[in-house]
C-alpha positions as semicolon CSV with decimal commas, in nm:
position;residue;x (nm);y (nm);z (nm)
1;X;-1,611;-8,612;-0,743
2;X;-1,999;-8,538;-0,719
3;X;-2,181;-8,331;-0,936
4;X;-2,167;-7,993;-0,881
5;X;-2,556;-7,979;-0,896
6;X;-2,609;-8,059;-0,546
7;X;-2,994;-8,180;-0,426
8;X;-3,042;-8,093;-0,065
9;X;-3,345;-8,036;0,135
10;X;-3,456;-7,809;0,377
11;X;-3,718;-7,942;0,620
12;X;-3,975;-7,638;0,719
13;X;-4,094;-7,590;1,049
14;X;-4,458;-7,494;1,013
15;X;-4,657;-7,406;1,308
16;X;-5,011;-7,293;1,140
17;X;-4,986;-7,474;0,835
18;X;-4,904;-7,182;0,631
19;X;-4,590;-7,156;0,363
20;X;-4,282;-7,107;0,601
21;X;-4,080;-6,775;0,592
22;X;-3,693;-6,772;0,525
23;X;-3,653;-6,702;0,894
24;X;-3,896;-7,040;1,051
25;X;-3,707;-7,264;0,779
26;X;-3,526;-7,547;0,968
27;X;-3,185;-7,658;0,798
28;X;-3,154;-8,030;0,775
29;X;-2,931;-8,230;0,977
30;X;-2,825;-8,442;0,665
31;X;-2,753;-8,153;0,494
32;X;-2,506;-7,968;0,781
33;X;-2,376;-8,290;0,769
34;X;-2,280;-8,351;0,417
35;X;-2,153;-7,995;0,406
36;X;-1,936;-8,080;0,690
37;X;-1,844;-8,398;0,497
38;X;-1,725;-8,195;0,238
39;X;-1,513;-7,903;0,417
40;X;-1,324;-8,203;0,587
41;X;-1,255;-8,341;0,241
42;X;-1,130;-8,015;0,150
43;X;-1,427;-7,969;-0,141
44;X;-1,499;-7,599;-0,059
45;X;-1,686;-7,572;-0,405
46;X;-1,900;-7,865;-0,311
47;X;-1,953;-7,693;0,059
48;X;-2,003;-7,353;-0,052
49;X;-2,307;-7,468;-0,321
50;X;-2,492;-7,647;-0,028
51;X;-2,460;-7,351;0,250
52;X;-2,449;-7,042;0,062
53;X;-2,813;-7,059;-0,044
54;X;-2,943;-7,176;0,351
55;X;-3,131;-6,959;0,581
56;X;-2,936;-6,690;0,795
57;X;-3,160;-6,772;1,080
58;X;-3,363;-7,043;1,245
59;X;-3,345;-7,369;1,321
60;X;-2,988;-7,522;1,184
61;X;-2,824;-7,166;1,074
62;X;-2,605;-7,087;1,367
63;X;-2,406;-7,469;1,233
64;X;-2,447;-7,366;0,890
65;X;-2,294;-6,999;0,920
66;X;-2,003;-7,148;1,115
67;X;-1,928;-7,392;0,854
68;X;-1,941;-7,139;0,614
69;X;-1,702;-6,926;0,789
70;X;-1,474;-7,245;0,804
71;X;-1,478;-7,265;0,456
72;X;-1,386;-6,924;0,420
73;X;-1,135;-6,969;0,611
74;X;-0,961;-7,237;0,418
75;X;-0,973;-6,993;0,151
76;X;-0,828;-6,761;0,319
77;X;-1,123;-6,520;0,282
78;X;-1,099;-6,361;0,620
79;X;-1,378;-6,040;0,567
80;X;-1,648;-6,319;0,460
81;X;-1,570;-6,582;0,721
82;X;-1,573;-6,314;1,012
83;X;-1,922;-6,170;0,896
84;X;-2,044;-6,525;0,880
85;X;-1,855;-6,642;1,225
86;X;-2,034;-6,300;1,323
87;X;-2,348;-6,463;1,228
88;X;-2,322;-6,781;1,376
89;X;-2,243;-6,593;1,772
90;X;-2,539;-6,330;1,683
91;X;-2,743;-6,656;1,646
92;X;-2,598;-6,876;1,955
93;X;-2,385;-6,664;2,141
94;X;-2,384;-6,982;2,376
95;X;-2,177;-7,147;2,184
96;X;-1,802;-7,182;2,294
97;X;-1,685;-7,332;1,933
98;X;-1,877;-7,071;1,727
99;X;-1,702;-6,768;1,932
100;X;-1,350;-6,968;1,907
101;X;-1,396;-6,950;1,483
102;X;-1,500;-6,586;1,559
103;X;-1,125;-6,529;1,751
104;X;-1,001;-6,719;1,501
105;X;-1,114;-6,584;1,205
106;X;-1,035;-6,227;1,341
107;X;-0,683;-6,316;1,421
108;X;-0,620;-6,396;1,089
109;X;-0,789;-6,064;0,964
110;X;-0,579;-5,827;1,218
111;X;-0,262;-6,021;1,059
112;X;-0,321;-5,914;0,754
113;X;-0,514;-5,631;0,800
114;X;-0,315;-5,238;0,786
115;X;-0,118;-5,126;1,109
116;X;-0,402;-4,892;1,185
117;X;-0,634;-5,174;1,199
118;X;-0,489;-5,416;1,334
119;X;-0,514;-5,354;1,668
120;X;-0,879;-5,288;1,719
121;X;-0,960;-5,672;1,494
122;X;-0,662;-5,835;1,721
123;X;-0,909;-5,673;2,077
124;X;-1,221;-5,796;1,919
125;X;-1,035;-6,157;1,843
126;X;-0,892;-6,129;2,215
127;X;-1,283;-6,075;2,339
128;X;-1,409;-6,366;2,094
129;X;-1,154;-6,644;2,274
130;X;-1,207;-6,487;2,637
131;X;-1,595;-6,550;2,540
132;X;-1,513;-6,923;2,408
133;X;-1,281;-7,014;2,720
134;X;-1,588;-6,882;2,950
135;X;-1,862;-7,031;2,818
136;X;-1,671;-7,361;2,797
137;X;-1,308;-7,400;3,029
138;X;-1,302;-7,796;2,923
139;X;-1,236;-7,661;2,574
140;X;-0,897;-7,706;2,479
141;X;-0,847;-7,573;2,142
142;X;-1,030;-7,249;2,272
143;X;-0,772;-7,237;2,611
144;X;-0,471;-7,325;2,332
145;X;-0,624;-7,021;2,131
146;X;-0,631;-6,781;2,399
147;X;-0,299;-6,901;2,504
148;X;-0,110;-6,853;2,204
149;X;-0,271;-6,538;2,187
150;X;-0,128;-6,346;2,519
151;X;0,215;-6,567;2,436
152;X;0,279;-6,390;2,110
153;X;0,077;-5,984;2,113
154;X;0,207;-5,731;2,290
155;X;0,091;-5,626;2,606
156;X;-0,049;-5,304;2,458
157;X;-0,299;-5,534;2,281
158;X;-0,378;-5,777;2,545
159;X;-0,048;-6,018;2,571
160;X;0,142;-6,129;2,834
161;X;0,350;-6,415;2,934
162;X;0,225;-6,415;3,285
163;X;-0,163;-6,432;3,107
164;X;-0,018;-6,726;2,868
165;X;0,094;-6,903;3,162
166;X;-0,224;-6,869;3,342
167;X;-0,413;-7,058;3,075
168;X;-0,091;-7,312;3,048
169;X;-0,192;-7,455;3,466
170;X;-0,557;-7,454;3,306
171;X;-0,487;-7,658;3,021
172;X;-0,273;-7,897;3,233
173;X;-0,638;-8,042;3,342
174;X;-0,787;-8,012;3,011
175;X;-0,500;-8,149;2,748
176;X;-0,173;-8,174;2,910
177;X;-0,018;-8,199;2,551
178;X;-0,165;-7,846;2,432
179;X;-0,065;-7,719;2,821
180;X;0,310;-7,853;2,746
181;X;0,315;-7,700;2,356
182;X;0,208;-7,351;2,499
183;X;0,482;-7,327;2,750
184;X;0,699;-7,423;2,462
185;X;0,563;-7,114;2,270
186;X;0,600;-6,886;2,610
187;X;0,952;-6,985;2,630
188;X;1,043;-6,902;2,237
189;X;0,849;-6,545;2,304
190;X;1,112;-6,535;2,590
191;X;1,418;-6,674;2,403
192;X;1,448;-6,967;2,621
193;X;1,535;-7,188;2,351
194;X;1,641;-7,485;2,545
195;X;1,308;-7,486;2,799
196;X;1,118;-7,498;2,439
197;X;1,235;-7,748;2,311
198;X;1,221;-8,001;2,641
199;X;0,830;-7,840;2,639
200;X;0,719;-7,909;2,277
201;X;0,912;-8,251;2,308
202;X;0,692;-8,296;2,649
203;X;0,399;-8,253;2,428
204;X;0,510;-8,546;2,188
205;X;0,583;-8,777;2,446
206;X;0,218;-8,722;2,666
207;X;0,004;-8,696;2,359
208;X;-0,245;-8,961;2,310
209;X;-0,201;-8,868;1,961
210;X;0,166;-8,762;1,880
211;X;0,218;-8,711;1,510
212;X;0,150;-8,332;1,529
213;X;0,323;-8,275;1,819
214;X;0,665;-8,419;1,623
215;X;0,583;-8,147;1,355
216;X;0,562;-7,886;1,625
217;X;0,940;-7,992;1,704
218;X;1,074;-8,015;1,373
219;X;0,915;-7,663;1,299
220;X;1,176;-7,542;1,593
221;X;1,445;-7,713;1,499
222;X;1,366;-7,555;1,173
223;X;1,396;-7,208;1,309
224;X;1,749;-7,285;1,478
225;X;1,869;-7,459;1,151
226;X;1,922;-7,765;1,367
227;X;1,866;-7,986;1,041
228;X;1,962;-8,394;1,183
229;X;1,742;-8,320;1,500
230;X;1,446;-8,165;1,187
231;X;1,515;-8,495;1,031
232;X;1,468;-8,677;1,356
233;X;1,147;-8,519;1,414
234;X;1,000;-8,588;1,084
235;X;1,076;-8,899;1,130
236;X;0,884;-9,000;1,427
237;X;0,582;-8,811;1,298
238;X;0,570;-9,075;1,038
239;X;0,626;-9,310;1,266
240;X;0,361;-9,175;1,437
241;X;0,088;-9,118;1,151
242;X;0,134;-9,459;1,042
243;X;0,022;-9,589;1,340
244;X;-0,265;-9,373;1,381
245;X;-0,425;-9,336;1,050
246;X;-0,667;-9,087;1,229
247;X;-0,345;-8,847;1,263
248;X;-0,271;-8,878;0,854
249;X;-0,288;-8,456;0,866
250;X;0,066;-8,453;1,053
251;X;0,168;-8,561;0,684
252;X;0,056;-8,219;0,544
253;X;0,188;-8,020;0,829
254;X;0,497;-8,182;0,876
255;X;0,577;-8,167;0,443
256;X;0,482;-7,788;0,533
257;X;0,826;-7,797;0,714
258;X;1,032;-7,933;0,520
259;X;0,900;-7,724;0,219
260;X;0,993;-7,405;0,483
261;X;1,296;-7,505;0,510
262;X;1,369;-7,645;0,122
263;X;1,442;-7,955;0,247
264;X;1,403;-8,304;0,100
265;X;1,117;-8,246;-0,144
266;X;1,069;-8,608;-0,224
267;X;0,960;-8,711;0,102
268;X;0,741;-8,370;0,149
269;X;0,601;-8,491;-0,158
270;X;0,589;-8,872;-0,053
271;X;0,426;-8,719;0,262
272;X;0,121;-8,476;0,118
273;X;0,055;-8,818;-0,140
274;X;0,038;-9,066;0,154
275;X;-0,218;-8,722;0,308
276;X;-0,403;-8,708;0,004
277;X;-0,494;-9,093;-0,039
278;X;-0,569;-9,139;0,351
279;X;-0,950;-9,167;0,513
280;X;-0,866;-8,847;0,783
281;X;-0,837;-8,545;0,566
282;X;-0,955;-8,239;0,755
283;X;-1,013;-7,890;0,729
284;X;-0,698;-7,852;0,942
285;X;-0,527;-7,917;0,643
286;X;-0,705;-7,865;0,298
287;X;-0,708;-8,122;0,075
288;X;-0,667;-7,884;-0,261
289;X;-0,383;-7,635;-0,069
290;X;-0,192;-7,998;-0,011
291;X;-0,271;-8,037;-0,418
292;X;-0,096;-7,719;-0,463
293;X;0,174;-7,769;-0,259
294;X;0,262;-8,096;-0,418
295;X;0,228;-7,959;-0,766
296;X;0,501;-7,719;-0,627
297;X;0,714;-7,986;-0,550
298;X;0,649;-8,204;-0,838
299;X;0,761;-7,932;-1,042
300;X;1,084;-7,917;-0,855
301;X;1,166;-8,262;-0,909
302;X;1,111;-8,284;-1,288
303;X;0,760;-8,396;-1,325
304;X;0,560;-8,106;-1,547
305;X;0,315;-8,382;-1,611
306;X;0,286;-8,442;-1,258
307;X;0,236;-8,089;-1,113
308;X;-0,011;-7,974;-1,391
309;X;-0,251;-8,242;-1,290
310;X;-0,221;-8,155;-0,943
311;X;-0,322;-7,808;-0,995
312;X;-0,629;-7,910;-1,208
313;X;-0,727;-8,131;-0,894
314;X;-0,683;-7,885;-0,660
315;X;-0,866;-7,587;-0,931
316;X;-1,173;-7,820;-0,914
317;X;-1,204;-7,833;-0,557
318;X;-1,154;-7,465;-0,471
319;X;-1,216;-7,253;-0,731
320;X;-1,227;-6,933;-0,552
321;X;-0,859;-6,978;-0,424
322;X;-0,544;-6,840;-0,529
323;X;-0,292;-7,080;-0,565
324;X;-0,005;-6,819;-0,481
325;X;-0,194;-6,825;-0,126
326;X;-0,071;-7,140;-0,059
């Protein structure tokens, strides 16, 4: 691991040869990229020590806002990562990926946030994806978003079926996989058990990229305790993952199954190791909550050793997270 003493440099944009203010400093490109380097790795310390000291404005600080509200968010510190997504849309409210973070983010808030408040962060999430869909309809993961969203609230807050399905024919041109996956979540918020599963299935057999989707399936046969076809299901996504070592985070997601349903904990472990040691960690899945995790299940199987080192790796990467978050 690098030292925690970070040397970056910040490139000023100096017009009349004067000393640059805060606001005319330009944010290096090497930089935004190592701290993007680092949130993939799952090193929020690292990433937080090169962005929290950057400009809030000029040249570079829309990216650098939005990557600090990602690292928030794999904290799971959603007040700091909206004001920050905030940021990054006040700066470049053009940008469909900065107000997807910004629905994102806010999603996560109104879940967690107090019934009264809820539903006025879940409306200002609802706005943030409508914003990210219209400034961009080939984005998929902002469509998926949006879709997911009228799927699951209530219509008193925006949802709707009918809405979900809308964004489902869009998708169909944009990432047929993500279309079929969405009509699998319409059908669970109708009970239509057997249409979801053919759908999320559908979205494992047209991916370009499969692993995840097999997850997606084994999470539903989770929920109807349908434990050979969970099996199944894990199965391929290893399959999967090993033949596409970009899709190595289906690992962590699927091991996040089968730790839901307290099931096998040597391969979930065998599954967040193989995660750990690949090249294609992501944010998507943080590196030091799949530490935690695996000190978890360590534990469980008789190592002490084992899941005390685990923890120490995963303290040194995010020191500002609480491992009972995970």
């Amino acid at each position: 691991m690098r030292s925690r003493a970070i040397a970056f440099t910040i490139a000023v944009a100096c017009l009349t040869g004067s000393a640059a203010t805060p606001g005319s400093a330009q944010i290096s490109a090497a930089t935004l990229a190592q701290a993007n380097t680092d949130l993939q790795a799952g090193e929020a310390d690292e990433a937080i020590a090169l962005l929290a000291p950057l400009p809030t404005s000029g040249d570079g600080a829309a990216e650098a806002q939005n990557l600090l509200c990602r690292v928030r968010f794999t904290l799971q510190q959603w007040s700091q990562a909206v004001a920050e997504c905030q940021q990054a849309v006040n700066l470049d409210g053009q940008n469909s990926d900065d107000s997807m973070w910004l629905g994102r983010v806010l999603g996560q808030q109104a879940s967690h946030a107090n019934f009264l408040s809820a539903y006025g962060i879940a409306k200002h999430s609802l706005s943030a994806m409508q914003t990210a869909v219209k400034l961009n309809p080939q984005n998929g993961p902002a469509l998926s978003d949006l879709g997911d969203y009228y799927a699951q609230a209530p219509s008193i807050a925006g949802g709707g079926t009918d809405k979900a399905q809308a964004i489902a024919t869009q998708l169909d041109k944009v990432d047929p996989a993500r279309a079929a996956q969405l009509r699998g979540d319409i059908a669970m918020a109708k009970k239509d058990y057997t249409t979801a599963e053919s759908e999320y299935r559908q979205a494992a057999t047209v991916a370009s990229e499969p692993a995840d989707y097999w997850t997606v399936l084994a999470n539903f046969y989770r929920t109807r305790q349908q434990w050979s076809d969970l099996d199944s299901a894990i199965q391929s996504c290893i399959t999967a993952a090993a033949k596409d070592k970009t899709s190595s985070f289906a690992l962590y997601d699927g091991a996040g199954v089968l730790i839901a349903a307290n099931r096998n904990p040597s391969l979930a472990a065998q599954m967040l190791e193989n995660y750990l040691s690949s090249a294609s960690m992501t944010e998507d899945a943080p590196a030091f909550i799949a530490h935690i995790r695996l000190s978890r299940l360590k534990q469980q199987l008789g190592d002490a050793a084992g899941a005390k080192a685990e923890l120490a790796i995963a303290a040194q990467m995010a020191k500002e997270f609480n491992p009972a978050q995970a």
